[in-house]
C-alpha atoms as an extended CHARMM CRD file, in Angstrom:
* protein
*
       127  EXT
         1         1  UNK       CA           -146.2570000000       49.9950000000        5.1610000000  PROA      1               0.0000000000
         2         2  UNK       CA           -144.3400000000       52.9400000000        3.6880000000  PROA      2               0.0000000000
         3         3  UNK       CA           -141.9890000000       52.8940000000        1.0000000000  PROA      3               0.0000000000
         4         4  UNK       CA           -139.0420000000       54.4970000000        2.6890000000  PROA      4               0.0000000000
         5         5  UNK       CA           -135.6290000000       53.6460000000        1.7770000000  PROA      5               0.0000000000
         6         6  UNK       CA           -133.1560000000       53.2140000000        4.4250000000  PROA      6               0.0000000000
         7         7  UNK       CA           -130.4070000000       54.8210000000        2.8180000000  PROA      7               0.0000000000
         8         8  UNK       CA           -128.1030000000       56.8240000000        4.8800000000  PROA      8               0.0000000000
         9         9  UNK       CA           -128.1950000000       60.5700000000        3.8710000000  PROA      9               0.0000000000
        10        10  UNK       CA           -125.5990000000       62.2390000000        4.0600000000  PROA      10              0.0000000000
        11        11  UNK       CA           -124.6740000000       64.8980000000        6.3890000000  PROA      11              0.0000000000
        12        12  UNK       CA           -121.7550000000       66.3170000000        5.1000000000  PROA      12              0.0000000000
        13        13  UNK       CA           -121.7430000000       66.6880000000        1.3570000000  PROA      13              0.0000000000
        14        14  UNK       CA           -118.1580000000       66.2050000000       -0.0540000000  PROA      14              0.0000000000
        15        15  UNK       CA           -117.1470000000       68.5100000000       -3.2090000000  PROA      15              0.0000000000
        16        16  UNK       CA           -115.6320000000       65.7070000000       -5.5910000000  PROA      16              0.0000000000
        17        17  UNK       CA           -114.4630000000       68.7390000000       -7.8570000000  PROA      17              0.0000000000
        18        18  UNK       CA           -112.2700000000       70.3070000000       -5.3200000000  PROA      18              0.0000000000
        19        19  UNK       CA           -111.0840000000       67.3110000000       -3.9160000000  PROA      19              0.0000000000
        20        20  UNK       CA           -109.9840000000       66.0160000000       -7.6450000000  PROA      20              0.0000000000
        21        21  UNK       CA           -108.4950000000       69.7610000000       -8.1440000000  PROA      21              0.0000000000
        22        22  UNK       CA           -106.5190000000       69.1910000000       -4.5030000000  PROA      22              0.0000000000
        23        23  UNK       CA           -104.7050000000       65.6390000000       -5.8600000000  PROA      23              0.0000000000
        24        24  UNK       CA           -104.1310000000       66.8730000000       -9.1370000000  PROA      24              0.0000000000
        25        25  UNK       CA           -101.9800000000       69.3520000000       -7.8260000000  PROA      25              0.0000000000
        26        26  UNK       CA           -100.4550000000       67.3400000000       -5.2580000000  PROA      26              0.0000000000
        27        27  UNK       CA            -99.8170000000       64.7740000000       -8.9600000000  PROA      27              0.0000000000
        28        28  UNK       CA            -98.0160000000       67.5830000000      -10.3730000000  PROA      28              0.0000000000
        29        29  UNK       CA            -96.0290000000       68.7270000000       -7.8620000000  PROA      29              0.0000000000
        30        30  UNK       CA            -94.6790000000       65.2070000000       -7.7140000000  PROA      30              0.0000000000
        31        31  UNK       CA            -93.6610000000       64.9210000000      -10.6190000000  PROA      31              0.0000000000
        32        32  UNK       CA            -92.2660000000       68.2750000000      -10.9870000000  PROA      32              0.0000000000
        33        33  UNK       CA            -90.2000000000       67.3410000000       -7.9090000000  PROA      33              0.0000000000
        34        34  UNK       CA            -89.5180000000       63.6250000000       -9.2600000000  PROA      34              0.0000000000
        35        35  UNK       CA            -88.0680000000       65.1400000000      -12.6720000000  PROA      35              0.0000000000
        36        36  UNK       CA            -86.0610000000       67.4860000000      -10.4970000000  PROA      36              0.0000000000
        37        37  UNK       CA            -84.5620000000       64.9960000000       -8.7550000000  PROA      37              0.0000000000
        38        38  UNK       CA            -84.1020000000       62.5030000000      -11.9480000000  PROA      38              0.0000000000
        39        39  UNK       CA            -82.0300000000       65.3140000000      -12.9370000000  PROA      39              0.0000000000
        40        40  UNK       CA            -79.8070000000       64.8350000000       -9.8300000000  PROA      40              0.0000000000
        41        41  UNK       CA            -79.0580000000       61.5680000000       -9.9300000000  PROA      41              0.0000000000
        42        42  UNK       CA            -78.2870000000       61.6560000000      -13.7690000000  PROA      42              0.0000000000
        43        43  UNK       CA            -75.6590000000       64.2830000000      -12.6480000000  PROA      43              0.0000000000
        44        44  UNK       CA            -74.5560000000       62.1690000000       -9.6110000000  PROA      44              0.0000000000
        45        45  UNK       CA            -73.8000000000       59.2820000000      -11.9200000000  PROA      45              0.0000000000
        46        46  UNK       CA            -71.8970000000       61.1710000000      -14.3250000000  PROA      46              0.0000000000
        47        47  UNK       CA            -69.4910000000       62.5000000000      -11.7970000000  PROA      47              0.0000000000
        48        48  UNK       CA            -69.3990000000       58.9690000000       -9.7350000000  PROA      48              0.0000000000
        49        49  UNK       CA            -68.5590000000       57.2140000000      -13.4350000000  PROA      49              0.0000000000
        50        50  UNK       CA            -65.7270000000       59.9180000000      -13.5730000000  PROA      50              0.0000000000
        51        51  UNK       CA            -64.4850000000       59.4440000000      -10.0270000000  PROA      51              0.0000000000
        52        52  UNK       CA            -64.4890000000       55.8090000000      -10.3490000000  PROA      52              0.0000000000
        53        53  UNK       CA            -62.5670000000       56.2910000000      -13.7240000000  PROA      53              0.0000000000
        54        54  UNK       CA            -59.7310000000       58.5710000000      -11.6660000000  PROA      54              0.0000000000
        55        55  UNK       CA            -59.5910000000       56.0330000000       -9.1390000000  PROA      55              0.0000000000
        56        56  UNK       CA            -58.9660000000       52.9850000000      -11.5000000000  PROA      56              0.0000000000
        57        57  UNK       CA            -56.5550000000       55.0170000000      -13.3790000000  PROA      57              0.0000000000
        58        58  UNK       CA            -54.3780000000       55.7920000000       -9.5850000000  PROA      58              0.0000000000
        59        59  UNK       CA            -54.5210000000       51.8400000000       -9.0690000000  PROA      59              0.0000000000
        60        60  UNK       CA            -53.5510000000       50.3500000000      -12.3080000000  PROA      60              0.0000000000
        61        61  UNK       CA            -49.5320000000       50.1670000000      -12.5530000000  PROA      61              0.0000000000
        62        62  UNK       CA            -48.2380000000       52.4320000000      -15.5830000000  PROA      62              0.0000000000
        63        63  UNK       CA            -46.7780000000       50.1860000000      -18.2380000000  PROA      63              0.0000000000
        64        64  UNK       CA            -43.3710000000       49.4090000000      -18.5290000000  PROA      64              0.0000000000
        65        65  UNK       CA            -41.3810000000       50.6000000000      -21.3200000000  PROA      65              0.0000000000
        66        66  UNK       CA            -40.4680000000       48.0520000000      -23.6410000000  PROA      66              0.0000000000
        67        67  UNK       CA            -36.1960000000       46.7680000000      -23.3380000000  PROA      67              0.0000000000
        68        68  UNK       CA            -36.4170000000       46.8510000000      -19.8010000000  PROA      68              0.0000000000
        69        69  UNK       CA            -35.0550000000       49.7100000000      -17.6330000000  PROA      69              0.0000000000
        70        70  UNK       CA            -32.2800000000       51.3010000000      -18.7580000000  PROA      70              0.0000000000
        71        71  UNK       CA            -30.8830000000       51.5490000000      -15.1800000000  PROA      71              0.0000000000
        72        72  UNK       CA            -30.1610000000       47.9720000000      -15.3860000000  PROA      72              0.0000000000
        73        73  UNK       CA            -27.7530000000       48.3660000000      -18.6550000000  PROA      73              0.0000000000
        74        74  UNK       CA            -25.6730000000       51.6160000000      -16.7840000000  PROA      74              0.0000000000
        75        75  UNK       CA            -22.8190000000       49.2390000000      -15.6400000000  PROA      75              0.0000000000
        76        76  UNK       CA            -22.8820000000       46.7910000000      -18.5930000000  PROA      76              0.0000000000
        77        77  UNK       CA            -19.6180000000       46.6410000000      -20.7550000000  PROA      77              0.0000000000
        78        78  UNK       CA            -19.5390000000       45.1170000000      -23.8460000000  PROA      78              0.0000000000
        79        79  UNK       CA            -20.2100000000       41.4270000000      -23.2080000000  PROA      79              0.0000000000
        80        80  UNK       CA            -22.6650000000       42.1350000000      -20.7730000000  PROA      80              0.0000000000
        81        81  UNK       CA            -20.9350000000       41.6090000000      -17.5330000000  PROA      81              0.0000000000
        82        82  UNK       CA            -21.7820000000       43.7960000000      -15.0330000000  PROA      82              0.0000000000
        83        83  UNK       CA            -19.3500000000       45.7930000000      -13.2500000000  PROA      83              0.0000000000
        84        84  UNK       CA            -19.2430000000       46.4390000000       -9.2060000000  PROA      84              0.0000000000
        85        85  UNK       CA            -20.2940000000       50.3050000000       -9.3920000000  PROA      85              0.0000000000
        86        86  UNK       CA            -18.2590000000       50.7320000000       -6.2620000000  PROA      86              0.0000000000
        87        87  UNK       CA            -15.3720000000       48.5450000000       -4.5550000000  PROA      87              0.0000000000
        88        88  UNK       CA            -16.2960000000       45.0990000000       -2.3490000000  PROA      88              0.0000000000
        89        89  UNK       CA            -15.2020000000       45.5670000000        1.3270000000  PROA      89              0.0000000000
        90        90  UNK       CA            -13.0440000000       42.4450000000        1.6880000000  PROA      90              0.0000000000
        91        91  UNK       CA            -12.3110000000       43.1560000000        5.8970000000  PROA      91              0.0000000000
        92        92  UNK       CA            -14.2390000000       45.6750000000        8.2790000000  PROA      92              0.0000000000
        93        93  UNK       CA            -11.9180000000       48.5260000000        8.9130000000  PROA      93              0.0000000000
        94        94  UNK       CA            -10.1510000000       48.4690000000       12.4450000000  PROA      94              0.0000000000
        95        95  UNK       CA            -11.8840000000       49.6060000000       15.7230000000  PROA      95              0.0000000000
        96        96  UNK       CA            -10.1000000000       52.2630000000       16.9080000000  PROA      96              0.0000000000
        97        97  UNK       CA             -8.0770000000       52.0230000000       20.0340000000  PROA      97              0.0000000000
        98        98  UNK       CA             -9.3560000000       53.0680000000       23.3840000000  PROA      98              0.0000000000
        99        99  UNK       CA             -8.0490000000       56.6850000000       24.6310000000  PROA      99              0.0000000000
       100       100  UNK       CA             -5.4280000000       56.0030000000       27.5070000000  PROA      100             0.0000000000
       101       101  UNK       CA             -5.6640000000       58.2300000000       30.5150000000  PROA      101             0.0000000000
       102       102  UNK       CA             -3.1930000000       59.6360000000       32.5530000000  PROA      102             0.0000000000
       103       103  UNK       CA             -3.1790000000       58.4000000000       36.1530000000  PROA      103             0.0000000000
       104       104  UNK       CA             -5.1890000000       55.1650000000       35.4290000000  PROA      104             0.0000000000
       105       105  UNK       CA             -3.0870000000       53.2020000000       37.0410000000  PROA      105             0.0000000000
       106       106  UNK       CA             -2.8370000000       55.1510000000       40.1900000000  PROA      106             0.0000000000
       107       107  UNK       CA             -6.9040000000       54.0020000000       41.0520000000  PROA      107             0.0000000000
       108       108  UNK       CA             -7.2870000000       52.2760000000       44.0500000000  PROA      108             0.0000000000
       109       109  UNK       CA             -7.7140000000       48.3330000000       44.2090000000  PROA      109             0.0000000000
       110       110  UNK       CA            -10.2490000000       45.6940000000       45.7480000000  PROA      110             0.0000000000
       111       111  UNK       CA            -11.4540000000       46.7270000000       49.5350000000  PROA      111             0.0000000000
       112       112  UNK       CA             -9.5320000000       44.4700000000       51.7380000000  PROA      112             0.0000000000
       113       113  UNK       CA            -12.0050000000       41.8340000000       53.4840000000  PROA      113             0.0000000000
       114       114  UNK       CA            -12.6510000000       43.4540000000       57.3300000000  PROA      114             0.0000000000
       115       115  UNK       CA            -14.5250000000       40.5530000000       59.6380000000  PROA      115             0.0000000000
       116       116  UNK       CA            -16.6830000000       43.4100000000       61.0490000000  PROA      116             0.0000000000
       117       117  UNK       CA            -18.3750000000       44.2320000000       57.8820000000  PROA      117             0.0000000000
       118       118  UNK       CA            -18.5590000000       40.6920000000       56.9180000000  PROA      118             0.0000000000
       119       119  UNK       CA            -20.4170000000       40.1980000000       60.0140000000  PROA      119             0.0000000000
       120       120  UNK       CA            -22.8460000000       43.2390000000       59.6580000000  PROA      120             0.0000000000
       121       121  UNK       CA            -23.2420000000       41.9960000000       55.4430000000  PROA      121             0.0000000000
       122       122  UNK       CA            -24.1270000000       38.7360000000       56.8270000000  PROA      122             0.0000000000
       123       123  UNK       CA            -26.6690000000       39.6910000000       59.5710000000  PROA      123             0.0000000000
       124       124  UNK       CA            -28.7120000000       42.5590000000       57.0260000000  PROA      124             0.0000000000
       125       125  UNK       CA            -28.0270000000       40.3300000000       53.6850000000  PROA      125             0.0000000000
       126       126  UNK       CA            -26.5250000000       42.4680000000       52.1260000000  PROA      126             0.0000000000
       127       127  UNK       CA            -23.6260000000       41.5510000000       49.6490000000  PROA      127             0.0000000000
């Protein structure tokens, strides 16, 4: 018996030091790329926290001023009692009249009832 080993050899020797030099540089560019980006989304945020800001600022009512609104007191006298700021309309106004025309009385009246027609208004149902 020999003493061979049965170890595969191998047929296509790999260079670990270029490979290692190949992912290193793949590691930095990463990260170059990753801290490029982290710088992005910081800057994102800061304008999103300022939008949102705006936008709560449009949708929360503006305080009102303290004794009310001054509108309100315009028509108060004295005591307090408000005055009508213009006059109460106790009865509509009056419709005007309709024009009269000349000659209006002159239009001719209801069709007199003929039995012919009748008869033809009867046989096509008409009215």
């Amino acid at each position: 018996m020999s003493t061979e080993t049965n170890s595969p050899k191998p047929t296509d020797p790999t260079d670990w030091k270029a490979e290692a030099r190949k992912w290193e540089k793949r590691s930095k560019d990463n990260r170059n790329e990753l801290e490029a980006m982290t710088g992005k989304v910081s800057d994102l945020e800061t304008a999103n926290s300022e939008l949102t800001d705006k936008v709560a600022s449009y949708e929360t009512p503006a305080p009102e001023p303290e004794g009310g609104d001054p509108a309100d007191d315009a028509d108060a006298d004295a005591d307090g009692d408000l005055e009508p700021a213009a006059p109460i309309i106790e009865a509509p106004p009056e419709p005007p009249s309709a024009p009269i025309i000349e000659g209006q009385g002159n239009t001719p009246g209801p069709m007199r009832e003929d039995p012919n027609r009748l008869a033809v208004r009867q046989l096509f149902g008409g009215r």
